[in-house]
N, C-alpha and C positions, 0 to 999 in steps of 0.2 A: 404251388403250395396249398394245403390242407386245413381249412380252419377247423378249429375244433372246442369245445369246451365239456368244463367239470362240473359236477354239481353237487351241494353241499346243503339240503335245509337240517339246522338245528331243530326245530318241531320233534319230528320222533323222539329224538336223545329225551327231551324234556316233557313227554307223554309216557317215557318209561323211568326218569328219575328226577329227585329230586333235588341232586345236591348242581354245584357250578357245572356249567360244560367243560367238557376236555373231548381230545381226540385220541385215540394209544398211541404210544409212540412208532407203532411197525406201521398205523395207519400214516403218520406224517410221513414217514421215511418213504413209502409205497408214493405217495401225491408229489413229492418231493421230485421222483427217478420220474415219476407219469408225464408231470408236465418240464421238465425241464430235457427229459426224449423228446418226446413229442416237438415241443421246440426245436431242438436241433436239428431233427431228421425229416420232419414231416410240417411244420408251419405253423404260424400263431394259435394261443389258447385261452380259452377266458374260463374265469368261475363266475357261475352263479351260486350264490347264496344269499344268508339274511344278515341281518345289522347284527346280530350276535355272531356268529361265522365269521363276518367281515374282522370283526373288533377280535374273535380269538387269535385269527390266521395275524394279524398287527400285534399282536402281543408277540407272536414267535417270529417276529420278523422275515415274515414270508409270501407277505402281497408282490411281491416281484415276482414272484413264480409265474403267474398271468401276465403276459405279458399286451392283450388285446383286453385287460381292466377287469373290473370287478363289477357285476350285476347283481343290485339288492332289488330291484324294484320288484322284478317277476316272485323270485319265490316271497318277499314280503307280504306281496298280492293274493296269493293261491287262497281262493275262499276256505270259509269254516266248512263249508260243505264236503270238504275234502278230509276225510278222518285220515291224518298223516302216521297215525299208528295200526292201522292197519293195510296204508297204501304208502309202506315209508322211500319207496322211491317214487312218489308223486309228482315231488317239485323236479326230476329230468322231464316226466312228460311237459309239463305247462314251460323249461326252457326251451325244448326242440319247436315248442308251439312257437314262442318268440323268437325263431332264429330261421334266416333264410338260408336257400339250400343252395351251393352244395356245403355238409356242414358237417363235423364229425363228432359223435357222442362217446367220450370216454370217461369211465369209471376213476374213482379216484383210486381206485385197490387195484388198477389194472397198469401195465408198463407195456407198450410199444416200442420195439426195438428194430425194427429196420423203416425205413423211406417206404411208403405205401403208394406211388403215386403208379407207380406201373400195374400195378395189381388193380389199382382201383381206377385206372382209366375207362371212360365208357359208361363205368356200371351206375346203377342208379338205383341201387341198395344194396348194403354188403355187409355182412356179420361177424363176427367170430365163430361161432359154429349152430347146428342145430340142437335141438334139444327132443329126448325124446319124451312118448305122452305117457307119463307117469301116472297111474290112474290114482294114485294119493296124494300128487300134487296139481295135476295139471285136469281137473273137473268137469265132468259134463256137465251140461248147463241145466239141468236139472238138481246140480246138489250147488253151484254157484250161488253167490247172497247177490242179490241184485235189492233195489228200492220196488217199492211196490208198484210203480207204475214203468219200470224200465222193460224194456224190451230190444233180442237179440237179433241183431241184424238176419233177416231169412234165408240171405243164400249165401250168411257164412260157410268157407268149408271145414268143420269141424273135424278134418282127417288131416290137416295142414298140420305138420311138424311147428313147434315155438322155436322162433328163434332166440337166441340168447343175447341179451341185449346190454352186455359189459362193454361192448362194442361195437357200435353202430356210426355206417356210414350211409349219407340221404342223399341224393341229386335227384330227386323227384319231387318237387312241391307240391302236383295234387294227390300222391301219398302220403306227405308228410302233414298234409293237414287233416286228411282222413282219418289218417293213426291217431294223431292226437286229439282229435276232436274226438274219436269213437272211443278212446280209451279214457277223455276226462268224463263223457258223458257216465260210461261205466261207472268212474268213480264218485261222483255225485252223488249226494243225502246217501251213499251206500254205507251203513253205520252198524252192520251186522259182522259180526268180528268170527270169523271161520277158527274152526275148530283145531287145523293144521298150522295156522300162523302165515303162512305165505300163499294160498291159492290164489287168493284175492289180487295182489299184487304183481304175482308170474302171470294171470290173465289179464291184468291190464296192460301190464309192456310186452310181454313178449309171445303170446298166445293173440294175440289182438293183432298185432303187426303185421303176425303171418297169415291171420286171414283176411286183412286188407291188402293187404302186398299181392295176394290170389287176385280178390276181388278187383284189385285196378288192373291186373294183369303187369304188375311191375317186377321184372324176373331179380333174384335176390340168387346174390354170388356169398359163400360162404369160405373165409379161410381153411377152417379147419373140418376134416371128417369126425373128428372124434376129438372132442375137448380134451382128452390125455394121453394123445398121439405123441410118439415118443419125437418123431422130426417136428417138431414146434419150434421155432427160431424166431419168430415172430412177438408173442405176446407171454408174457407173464402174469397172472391173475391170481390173486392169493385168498381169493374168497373163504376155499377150505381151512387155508392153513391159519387164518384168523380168530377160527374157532379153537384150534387147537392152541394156539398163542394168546387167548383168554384164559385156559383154563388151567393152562402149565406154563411156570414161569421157564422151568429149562426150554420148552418150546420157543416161548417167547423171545429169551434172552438170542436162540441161535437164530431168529428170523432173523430182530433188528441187527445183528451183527452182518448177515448175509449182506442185508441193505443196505447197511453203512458201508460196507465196501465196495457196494457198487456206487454210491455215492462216489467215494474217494476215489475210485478207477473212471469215472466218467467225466468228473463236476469234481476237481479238488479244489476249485476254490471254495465252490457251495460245501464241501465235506468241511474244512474249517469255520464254515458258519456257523452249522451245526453243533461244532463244539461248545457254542456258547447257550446251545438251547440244556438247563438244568434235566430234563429228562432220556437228554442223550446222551449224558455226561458215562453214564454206567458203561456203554459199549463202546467207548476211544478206549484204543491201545489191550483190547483182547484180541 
């Protein structure tokens, strides 16, 4: 079996708003299928989060979904040095820091759907897929915001493909402390807020990874050739369509229904939970 965990810091949410947290409803429903999959097919899962995250996911009666407990300490911890609105997947790196290997890192937007353990026998890093180097997201280090006294490793290989990192599987602890350590040091006093909104953040997880992963010589197995390969069986990841389910309600209305039926078809007990959460109320019985 396959340990695994999710990550959750509220910081962001409350560096771009000002009113109570919430989560949207297609993200619950998404976290919901993630880890109670992943349970069934693949092995325990824990969340990290903060004491706000802890106290919302307890308002919707859904700390059972973890079933290896709940960790407030780490992301509580993540210094101020860490600008979480511009590194707002930060608090996965400083989990993976805290977790021994072998370990698996899954997104909360992401659903695994088969038993991984044959695939992932052996290997000792394994992704979702690669990513290519987009020159308006993925930066040379010369247009990067770094701290005035940081400096990039010399014989990174800055031709290494990013890998995408919704998905990540580690059985290499002196990788796993490489990565993490070279991608919090990146992130450090780095308080210079880039002009694309995400450079910053895709080079510290996943542009990082794969030049340490080079650098240790740790060979990295990848699921997928093409993140929108049409034989995908495997993972579901609705990063895109979350955008499009923010800003159009008919979008929105046929995700969470999608989801709720997968609910229902996999977890009909958990699918009558759900009925008691007021913001699911809308999608029973369409």
């Amino acid at each position: 079996m396959i340990r695994a965990f999710h990550v959750n810091s509220t910081r962001p949410f409350f560096m771009e708003n000002n009113n109570d947290y919430f989560i949207e409803d297609f993200e619950i429903l998404t976290t919901v299928l993630s880890a109670l999959m992943w349970r069934r097919l693949n092995g325990s899962i824990k969340l990290y989060t903060d004491n706000t995250g802890k106290k919302y996911y307890a308002s919707l009666g859904l700390l059972d979904l973890w079933d290896d407990g709940i960790n407030t300490a780490v992301v509580e911890n993540i210094p101020e040095s860490v600008n979480q609105q511009i590194f707002w997947a930060a608090a996965k790196i400083f989990a993976l820091q805290a977790e021994s290997t072998p370990i698996a890192m899954v997104d909360l937007d992401l659903i695994v759907w088969k038993n991984l353990s044959t695939e992932l026998k052996g290997k000792q890093f394994a992704v979702i897929h690669r990513e290519e180097l987009h020159n308006n997201i993925y930066l040379s280090p010369d247009k990067l915001k770094t701290r005035s006294d940081y400096k990039f490793e010399p014989d990174w290989d800055w031709s290494e493909l990013p890998y995408n990192m919704s998905f990540a599987y580690i059985n290499n602890a002196i990788f796993k402390e490489y990565y993490t350590n070279s991608a919090i040091d990146f992130m450090i006093e780095n308080n210079d807020y880039p002009e694309e909104t995400v450079s910053q953040m895709v080079f510290a997880e996943q542009r990082i990874a794969a030049m340490c992963a080079k650098k240790t010589q740790t060979p990295v197995y990848h699921f997928l050739d093409d993140p929108y390969q049409i034989n995908n069986n495997i993972f579901t990841h609705i990063w895109g369509a979350k955008t499009a389910a923010k800003n159009n309600s008919k979008d929105k209305t046929t995700l969470c229904i999608a989801l709720l039926q997968k609910v229902k078809e996999h977890f009909p007990e958990y699918y009558k939970r759900l009925n008691e959460l007021e913001m699911l109320k809308p999608y029973y019985n369409k």
